[in-house]
C-alpha positions in Angstrom: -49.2 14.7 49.2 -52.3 17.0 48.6 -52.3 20.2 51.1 -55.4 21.2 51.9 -54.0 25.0 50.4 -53.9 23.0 46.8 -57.0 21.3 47.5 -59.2 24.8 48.2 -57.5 26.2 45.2 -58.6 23.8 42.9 -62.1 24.2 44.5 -61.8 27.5 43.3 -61.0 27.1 39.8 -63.5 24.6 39.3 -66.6 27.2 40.6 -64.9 29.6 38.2 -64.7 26.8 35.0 -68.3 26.8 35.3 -69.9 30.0 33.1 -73.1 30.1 34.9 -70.9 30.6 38.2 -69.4 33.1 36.8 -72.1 34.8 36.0 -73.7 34.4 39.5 -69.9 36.1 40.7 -70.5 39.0 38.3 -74.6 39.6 39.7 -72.6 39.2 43.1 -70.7 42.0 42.9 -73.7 44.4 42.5 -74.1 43.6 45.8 -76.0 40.8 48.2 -79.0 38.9 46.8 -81.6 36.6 48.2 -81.3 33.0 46.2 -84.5 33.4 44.9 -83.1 37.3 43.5 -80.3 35.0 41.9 -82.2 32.3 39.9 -84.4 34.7 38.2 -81.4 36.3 36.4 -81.2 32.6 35.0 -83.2 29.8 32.7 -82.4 26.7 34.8 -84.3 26.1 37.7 -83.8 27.6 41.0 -82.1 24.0 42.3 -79.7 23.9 39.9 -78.9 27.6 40.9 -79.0 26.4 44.9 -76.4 23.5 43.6 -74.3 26.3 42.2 -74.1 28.6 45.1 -73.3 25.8 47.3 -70.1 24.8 45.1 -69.5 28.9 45.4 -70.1 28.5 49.0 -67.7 25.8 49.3 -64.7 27.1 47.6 -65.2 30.4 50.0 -66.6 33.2 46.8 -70.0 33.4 47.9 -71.1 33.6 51.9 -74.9 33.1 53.3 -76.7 34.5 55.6 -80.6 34.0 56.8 -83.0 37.3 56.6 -86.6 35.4 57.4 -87.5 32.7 55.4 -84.9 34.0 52.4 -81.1 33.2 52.1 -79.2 36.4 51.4 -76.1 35.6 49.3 -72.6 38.2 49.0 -69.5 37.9 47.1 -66.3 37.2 49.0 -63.8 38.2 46.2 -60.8 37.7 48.3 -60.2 33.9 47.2 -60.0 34.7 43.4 -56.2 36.1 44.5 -55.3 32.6 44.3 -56.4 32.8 40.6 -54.4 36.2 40.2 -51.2 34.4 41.5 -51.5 31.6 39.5 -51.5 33.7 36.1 -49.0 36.4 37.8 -46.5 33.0 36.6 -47.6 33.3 33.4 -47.6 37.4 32.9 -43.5 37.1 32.1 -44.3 34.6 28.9 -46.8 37.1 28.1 -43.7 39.9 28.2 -41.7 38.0 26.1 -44.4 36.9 23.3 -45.8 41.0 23.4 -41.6 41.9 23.0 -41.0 38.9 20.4 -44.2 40.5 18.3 -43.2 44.0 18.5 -39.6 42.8 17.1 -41.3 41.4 14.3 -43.3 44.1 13.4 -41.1 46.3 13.6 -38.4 44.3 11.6 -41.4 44.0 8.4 -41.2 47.4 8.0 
């Protein structure tokens, strides 16, 4: 059975596999742009940019809002702690590899 908390997670790893998302995240964070601000940071044209905010948009990491004619874009950072859960599994593997090398080091001496 798929929850919809599993479902909007995935949807947020898959707008973070993407690099150009993740670079769109990162311009994000300097504060809000218009769309038009966004795809001239970028080669590829300004609907393949729209296609990526609204796959941003849609797994919650970037919200909209209309000034005039322009779409102003901002980062909403808080869904990437589902991402920091997910590797907080992963950080005791990580203890235990960093300890394992440190034993061996330290035993080649």
């Amino acid at each position: 059975m798929v929850t919809i908390e599993k479902t909007h997670r995935d949807a947020i790893f898959r707008a973070v596999a993407d690099p150009t998302r993740r670079r769109i995240l990162a311009l994000l964070r300097g504060g809000p742009y218009s769309v038009g601000q966004i795809a001239a940071n970028f080669r590829t044209s300004r609907p393949a940019i729209s296609k990526h905010l609204r796959v941003l948009r849609s797994a919650g990491l970037v919200g909209t809002r209309r000034h005039g004619a322009a779409r102003i874009c901002r980062l909403n950072a808080k869904p990437l702690r589902v991402i920091d859960r997910w590797l907080q599994d992963y950080e005791i593997f990580w203890g235990e590899t960093m300890r394992s090398l440190k034993t061996y080091v330290e035993g080649k001496r």
